[in-house]
NULUMMI-161314 format. One line per field, with one value per residue: x, y, z of N, C-alpha, C in turn; residue number from 1. Coordinates in nm, 4 decimals. Layout:
neast = [X ...]
nnorth = [Y ...]
nup = [Z ...]
caeast = [X ...]
canorth = [Y ...]
caup = [Z ...]
ceast = [X ...]
cnorth = [Y ...]
cup = [Z ...]
i = [NUM ...]
This chain:
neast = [3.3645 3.5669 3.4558 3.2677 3.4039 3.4616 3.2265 3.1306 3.3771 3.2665 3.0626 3.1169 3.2571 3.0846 2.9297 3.1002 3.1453 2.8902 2.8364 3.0352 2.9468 2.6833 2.8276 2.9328 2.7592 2.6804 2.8298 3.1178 3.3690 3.2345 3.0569 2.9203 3.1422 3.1176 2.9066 2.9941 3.1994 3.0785 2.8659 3.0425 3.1684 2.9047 2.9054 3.0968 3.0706 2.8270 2.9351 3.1386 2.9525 2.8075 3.0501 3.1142 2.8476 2.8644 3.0965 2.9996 2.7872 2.8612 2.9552 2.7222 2.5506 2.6605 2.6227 2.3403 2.3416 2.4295 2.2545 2.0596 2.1654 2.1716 1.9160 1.7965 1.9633 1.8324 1.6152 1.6133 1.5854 1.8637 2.0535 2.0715 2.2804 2.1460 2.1093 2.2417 2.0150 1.8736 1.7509 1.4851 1.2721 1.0537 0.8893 0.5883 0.3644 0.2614 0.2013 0.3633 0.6255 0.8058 1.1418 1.2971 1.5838 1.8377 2.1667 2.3507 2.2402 2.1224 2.3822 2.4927 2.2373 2.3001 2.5345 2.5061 2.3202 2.2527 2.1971 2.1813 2.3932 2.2805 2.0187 1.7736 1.5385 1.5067 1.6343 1.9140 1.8602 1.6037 1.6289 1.7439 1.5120 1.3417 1.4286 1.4332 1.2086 1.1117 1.2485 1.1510 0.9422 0.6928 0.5402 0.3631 0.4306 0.6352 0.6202 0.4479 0.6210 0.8051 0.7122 0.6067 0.8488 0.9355 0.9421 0.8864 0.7691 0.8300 0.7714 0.7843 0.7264 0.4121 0.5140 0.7177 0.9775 1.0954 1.3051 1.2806 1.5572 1.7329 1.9152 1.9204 2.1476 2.1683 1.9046 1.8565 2.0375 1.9475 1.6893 1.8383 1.8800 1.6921 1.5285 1.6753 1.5984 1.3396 1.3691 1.4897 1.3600 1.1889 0.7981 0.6219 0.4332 0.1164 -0.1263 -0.2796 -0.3726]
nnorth = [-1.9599 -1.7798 -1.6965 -1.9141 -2.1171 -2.2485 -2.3331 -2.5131 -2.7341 -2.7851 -2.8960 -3.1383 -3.2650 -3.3377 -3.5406 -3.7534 -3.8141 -3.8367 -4.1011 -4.2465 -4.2542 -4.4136 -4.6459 -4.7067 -4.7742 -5.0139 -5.2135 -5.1447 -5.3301 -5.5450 -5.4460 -5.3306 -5.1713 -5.1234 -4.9236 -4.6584 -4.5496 -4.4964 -4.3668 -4.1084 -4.1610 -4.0511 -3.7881 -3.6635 -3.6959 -3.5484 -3.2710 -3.2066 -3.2108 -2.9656 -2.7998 -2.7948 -2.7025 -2.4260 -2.3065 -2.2934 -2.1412 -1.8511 -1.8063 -1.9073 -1.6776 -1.4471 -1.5320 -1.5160 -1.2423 -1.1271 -1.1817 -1.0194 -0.7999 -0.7291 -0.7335 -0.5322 -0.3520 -0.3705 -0.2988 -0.0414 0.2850 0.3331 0.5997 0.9087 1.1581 1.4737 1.6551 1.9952 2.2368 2.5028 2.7932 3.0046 3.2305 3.2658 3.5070 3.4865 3.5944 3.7707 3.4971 3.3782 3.1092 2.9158 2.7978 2.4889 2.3579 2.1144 2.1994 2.1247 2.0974 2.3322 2.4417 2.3350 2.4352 2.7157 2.7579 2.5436 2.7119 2.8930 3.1492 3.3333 3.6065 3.8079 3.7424 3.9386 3.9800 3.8937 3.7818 3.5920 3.5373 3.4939 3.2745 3.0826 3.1112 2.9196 2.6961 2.5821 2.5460 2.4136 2.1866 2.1032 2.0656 2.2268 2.2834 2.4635 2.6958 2.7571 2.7694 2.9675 3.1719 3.1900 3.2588 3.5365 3.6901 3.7250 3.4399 3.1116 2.9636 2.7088 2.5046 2.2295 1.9138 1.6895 1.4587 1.5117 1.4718 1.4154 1.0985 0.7460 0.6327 0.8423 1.0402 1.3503 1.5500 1.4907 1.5315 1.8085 1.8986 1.8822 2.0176 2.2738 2.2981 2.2763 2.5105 2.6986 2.6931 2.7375 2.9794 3.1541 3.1374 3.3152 3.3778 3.4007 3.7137 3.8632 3.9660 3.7311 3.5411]
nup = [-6.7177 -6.4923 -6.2521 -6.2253 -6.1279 -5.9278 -5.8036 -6.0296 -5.9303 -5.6760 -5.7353 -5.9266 -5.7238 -5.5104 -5.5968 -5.6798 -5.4013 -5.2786 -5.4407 -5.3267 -5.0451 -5.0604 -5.1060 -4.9271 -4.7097 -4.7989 -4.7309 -4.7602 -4.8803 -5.0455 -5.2322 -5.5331 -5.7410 -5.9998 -6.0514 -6.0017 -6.1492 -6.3829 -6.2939 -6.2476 -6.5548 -6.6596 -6.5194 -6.6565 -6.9145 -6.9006 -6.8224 -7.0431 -7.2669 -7.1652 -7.2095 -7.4523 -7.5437 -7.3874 -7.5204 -7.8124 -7.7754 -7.7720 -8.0396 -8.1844 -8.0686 -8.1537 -8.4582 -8.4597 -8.3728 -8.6189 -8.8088 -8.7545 -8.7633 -9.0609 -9.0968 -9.0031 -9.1785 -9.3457 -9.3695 -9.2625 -9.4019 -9.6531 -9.5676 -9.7749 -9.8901 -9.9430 -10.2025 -10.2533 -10.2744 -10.5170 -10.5111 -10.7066 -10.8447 -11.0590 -11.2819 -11.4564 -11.6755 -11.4286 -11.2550 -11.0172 -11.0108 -10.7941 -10.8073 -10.7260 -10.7641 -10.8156 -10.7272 -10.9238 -11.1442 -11.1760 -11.2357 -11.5032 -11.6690 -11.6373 -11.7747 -12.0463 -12.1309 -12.4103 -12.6384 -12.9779 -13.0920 -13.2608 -13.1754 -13.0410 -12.8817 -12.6714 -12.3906 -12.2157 -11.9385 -11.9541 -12.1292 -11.9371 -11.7631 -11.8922 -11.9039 -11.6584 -11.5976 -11.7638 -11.7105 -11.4390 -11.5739 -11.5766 -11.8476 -11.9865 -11.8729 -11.9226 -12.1849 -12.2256 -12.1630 -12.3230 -12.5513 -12.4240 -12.4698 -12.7216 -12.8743 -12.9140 -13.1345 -13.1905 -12.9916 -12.7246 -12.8118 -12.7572 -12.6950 -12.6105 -12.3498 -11.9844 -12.0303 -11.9077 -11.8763 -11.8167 -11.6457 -11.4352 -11.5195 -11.7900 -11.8694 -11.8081 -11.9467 -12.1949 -12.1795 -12.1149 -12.3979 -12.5625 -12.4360 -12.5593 -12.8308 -12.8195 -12.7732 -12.9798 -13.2135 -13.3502 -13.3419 -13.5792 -13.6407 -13.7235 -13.9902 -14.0908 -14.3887]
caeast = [3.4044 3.6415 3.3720 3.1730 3.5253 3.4586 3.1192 3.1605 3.4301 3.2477 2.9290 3.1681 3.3434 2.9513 2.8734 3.1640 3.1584 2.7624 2.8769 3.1201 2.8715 2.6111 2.9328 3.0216 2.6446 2.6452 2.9679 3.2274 3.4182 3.1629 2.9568 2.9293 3.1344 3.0701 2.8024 3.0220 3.2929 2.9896 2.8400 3.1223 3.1906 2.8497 2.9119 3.2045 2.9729 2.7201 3.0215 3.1694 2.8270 2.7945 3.1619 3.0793 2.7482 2.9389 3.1978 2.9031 2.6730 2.9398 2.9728 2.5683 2.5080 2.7564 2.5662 2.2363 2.3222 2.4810 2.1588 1.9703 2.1900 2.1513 1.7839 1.7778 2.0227 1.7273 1.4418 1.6324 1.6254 1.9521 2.0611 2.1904 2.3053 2.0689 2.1411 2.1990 1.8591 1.9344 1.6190 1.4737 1.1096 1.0063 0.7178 0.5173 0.2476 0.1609 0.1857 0.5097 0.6728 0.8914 1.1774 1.3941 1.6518 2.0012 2.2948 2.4201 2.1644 2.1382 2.4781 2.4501 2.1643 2.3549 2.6719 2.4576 2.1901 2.2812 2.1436 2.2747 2.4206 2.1739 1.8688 1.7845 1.4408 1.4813 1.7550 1.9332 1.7745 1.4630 1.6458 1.7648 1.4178 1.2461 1.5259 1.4500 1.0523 1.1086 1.3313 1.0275 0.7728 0.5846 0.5822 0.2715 0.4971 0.7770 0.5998 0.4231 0.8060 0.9189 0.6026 0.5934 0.9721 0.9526 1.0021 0.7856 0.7643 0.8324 0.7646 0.7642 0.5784 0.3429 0.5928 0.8842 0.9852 1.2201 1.3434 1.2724 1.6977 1.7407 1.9698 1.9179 2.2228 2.1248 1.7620 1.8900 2.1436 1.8349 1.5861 1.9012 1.9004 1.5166 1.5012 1.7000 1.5309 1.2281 1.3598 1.5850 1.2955 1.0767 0.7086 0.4861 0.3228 0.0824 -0.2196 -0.2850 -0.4473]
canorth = [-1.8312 -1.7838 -1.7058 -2.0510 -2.2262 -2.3151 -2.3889 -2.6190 -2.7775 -2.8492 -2.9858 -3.2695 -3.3177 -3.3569 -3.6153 -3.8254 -3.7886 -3.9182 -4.2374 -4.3085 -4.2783 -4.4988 -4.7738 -4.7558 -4.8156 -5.1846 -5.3194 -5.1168 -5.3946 -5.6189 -5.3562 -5.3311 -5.0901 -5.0710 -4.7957 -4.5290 -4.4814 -4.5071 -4.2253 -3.9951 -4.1194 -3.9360 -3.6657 -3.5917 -3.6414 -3.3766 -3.1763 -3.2366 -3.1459 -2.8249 -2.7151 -2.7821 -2.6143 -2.2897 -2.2987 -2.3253 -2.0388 -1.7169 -1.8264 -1.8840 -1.5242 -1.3703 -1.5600 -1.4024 -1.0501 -1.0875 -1.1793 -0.9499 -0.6888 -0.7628 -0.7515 -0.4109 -0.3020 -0.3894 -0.2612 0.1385 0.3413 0.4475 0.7713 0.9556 1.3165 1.5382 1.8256 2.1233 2.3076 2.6509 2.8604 3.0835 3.3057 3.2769 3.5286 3.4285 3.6209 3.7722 3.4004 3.3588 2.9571 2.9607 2.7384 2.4923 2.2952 2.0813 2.2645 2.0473 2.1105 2.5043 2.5202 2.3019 2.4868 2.8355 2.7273 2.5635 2.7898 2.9712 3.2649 3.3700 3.7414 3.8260 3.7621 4.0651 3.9807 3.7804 3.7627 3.4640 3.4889 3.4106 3.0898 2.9965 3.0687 2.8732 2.5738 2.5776 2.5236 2.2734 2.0702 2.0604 1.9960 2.3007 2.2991 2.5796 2.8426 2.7612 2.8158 3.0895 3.2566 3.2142 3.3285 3.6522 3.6955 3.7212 3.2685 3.0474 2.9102 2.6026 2.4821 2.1367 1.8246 1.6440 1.3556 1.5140 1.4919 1.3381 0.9847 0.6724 0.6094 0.9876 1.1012 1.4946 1.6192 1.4779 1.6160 1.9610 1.9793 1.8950 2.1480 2.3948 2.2883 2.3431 2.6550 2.8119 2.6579 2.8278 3.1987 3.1770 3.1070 3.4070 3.3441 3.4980 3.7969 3.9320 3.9115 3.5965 3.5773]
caup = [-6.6655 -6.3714 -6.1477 -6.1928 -6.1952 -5.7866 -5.8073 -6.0660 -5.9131 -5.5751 -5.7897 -5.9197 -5.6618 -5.4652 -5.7143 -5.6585 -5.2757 -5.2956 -5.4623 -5.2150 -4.8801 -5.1185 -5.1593 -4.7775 -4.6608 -4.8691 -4.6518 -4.8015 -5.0065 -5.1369 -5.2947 -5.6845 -5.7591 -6.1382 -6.0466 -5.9689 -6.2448 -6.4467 -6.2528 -6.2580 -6.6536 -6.7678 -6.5371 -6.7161 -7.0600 -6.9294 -6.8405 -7.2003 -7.3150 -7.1237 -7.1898 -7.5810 -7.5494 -7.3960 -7.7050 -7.9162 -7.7773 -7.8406 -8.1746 -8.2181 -8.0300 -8.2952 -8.6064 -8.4716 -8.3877 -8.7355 -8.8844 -8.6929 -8.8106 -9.1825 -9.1149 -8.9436 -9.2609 -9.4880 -9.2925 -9.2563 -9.5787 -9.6367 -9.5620 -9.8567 -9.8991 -9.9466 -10.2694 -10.2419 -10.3669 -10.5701 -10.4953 -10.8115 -10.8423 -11.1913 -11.2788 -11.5985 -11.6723 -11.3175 -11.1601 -10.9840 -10.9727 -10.7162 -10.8289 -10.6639 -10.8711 -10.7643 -10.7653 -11.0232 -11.2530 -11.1842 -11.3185 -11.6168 -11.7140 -11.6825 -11.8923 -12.1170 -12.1834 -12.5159 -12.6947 -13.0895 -13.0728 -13.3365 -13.1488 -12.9898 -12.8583 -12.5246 -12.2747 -12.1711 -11.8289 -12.0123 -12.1632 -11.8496 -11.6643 -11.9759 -11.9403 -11.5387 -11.6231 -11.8729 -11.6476 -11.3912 -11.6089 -11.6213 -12.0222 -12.0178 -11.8186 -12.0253 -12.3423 -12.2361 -12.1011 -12.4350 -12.6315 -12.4205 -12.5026 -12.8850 -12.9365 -12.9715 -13.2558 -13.1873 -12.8450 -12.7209 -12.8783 -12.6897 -12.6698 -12.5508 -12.1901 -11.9756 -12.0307 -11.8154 -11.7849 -11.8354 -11.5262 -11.3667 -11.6156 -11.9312 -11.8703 -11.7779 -12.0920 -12.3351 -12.1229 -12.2235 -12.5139 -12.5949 -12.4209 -12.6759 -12.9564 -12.8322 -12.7582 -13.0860 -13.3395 -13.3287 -13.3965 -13.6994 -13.6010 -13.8200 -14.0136 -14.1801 -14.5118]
ceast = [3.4716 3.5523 3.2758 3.2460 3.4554 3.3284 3.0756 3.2491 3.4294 3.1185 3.0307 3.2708 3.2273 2.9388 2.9430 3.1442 2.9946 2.7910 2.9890 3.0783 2.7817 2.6865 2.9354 2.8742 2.5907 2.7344 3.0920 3.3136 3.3973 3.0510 2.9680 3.0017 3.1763 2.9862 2.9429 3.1193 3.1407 2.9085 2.9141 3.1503 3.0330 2.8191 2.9928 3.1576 2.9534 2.8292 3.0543 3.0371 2.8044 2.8866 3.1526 3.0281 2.7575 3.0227 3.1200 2.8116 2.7227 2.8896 2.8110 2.4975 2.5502 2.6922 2.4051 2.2260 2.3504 2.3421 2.0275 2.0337 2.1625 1.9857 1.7642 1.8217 1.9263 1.6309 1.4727 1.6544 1.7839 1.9864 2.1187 2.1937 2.2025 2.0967 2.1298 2.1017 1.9099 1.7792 1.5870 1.3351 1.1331 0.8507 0.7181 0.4127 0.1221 0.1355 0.3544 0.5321 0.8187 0.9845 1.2848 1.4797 1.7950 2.0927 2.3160 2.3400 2.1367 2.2964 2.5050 2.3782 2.2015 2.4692 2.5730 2.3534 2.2582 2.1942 2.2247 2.3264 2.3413 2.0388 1.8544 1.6563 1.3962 1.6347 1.8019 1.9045 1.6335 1.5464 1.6568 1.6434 1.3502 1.3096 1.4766 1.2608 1.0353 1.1505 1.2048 0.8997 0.6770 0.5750 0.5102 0.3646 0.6234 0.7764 0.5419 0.5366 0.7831 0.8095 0.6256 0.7296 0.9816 0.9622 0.8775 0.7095 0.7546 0.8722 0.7315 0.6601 0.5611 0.3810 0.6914 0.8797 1.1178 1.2122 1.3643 1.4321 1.7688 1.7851 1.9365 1.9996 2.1885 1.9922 1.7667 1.9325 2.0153 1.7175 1.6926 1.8709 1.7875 1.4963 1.5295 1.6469 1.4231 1.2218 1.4169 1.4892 1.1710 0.9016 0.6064 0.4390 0.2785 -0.0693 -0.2090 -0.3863 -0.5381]
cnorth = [-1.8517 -1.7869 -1.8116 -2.1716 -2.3022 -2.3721 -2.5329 -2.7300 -2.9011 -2.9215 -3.1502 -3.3225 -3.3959 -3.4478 -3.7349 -3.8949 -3.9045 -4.0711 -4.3132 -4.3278 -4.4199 -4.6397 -4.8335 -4.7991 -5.0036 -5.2562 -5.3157 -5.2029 -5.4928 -5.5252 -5.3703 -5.1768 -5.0196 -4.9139 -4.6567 -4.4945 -4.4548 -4.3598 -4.1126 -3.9867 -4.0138 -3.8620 -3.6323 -3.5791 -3.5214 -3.2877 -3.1046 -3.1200 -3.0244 -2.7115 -2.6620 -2.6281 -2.4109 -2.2627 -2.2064 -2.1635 -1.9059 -1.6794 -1.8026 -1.7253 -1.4521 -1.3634 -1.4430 -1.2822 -1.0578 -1.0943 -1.0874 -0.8015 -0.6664 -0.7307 -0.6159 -0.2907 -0.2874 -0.3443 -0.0896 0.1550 0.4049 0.5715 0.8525 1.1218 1.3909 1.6688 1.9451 2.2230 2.4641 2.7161 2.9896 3.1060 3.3449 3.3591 3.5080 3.4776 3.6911 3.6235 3.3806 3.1945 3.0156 2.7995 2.6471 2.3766 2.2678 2.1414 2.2359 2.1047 2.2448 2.5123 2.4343 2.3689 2.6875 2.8440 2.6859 2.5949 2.8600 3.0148 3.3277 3.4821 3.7814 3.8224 3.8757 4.1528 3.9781 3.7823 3.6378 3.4235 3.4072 3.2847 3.0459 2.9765 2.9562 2.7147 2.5119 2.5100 2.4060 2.1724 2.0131 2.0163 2.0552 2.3882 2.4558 2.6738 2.8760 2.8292 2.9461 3.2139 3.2830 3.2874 3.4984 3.7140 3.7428 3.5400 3.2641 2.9815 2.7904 2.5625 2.2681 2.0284 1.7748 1.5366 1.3602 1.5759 1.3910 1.1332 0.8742 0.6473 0.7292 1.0433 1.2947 1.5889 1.6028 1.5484 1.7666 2.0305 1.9568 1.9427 2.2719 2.4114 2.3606 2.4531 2.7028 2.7586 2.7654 2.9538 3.2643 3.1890 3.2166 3.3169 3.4355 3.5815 3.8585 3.8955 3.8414 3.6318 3.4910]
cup = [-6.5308 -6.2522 -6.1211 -6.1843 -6.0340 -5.7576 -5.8601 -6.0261 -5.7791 -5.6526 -5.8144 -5.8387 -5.5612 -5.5057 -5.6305 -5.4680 -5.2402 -5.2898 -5.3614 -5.0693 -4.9703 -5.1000 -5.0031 -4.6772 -4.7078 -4.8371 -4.7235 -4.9219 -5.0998 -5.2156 -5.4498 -5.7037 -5.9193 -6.1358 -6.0558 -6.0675 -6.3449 -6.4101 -6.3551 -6.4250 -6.7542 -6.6984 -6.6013 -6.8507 -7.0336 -6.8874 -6.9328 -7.2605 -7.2866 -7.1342 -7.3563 -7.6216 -7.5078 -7.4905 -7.7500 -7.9169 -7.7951 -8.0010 -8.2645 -8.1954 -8.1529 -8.4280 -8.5907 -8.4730 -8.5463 -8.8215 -8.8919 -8.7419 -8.9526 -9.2170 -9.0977 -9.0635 -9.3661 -9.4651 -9.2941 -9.4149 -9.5244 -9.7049 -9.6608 -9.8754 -9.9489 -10.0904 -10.2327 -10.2837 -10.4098 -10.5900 -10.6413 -10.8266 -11.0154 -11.2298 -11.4053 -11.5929 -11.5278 -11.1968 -11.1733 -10.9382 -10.9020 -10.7331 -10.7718 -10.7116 -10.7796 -10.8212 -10.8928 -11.1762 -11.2390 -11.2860 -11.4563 -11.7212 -11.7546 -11.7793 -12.0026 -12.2092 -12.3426 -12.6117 -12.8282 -13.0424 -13.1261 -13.2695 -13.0199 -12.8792 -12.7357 -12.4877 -12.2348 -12.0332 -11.8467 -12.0617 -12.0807 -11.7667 -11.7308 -11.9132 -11.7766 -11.5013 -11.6643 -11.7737 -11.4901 -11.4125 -11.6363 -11.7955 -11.9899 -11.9729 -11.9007 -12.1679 -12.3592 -12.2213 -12.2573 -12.5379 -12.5793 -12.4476 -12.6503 -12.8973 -12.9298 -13.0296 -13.2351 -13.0376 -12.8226 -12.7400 -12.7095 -12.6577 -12.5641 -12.3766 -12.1187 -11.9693 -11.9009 -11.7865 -11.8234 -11.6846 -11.5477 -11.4878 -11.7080 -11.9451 -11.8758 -11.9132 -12.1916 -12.2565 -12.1961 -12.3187 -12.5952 -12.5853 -12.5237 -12.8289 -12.9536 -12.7906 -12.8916 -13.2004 -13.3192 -13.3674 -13.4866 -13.6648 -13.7026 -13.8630 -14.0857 -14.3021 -14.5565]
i = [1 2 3 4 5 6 7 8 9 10 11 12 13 14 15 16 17 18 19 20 21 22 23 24 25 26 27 28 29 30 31 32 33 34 35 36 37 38 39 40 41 42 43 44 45 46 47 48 49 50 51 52 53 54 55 56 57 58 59 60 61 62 63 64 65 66 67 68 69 70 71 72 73 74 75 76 77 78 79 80 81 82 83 84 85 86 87 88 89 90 91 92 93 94 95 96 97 98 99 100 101 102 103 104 105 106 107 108 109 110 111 112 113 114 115 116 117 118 119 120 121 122 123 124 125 126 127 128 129 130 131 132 133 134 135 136 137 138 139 140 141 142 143 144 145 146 147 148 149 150 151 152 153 154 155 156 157 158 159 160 161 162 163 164 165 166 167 168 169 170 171 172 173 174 175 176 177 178 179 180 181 182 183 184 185 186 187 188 189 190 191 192 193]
């Protein structure tokens, strides 16, 4: 760095300067003076060495933040968008589920909800509240929806539910789907024999 240029410059120049009072204390021109290039050649090593070793330590700082960042990348959850939630009060029977479903799948579920013309029993609000039940899980409210509706009939097995690689849409379109199975198929009323 510019600012340790003069510092450094009087250290080896110190060095040198040393070896030359040391030379002139042993009778100036019979002295050995092997010693002193010898000196000055491994200050100029540890120089070498220290000019390296600055190179070297940018480059090393750089690798660690980098690794340190990588680490920090793996340690935060990342952040991902949040859905939009579509809020809906389902009463069933006197108990109200208060419903809250992704956009995405609110409107899936309103396109494909479907109701014959012919059935004349149940409303397609009821398919869509039934389809909106199903898709959460609460079979009983679902089945009871569609029971107090006129359906019924045929309400979901004890199997069926959503699928371990079963994405949000596909689940939604076969909750539609169901719903109207079970508002479309009246159920028996009567006395049995």
């Amino acid at each position: 760095m510019p600012s340790k240029i003069e510092k450094t410059w009087a250290k080896l120049h110190q060095e040198s300067a040393v070896g030359a009072d040391v030379f002139s204390l042993f009778g100036g021109g019979e002295a050995d003076y092997s010693y002193a290039p010898t000196k000055s050649k491994t200050a100029q090593q540890n120089q070498r060495v220290n000019v390296q070793r600055k190179k070297e330590e940018p480059t090393k700082r750089i690798e660690r933040q980098q690794v340190k960042n990588e680490q920090m990348k793996q340690q935060e959850p990342i952040a991902r968008p949040q859905p939009v939630m579509v809020h809906h009060d389902i009463n069933v029977k006197g108990t109200n589920y208060s419903v809250d479903i992704p956009e995405v799948v609110n409107d899936i579920i309103m396109k494909e909800s479907e109701l014959p013309e012919e059935v004349l029993w149940t409303k397609i609000e009821d398919v869509q509240h039934t389809a909106m039940l199903l898709f959460l899980n609460y079979i009983d409210a679902a089945t009871t929806l569609a029971d107090d509706c006129g359906g019924g009939s045929n309400t979901p097995d004890s199997g069926w539910g959503r699928k371990d690689d079963e994405d949000d849409r596909e689940w939604a379109r076969r909750c539609a789907h169901q719903a109207g199975i079970m508002h479309v198929y009246q159920r028996r009323r009567g006395i049995g024999r």
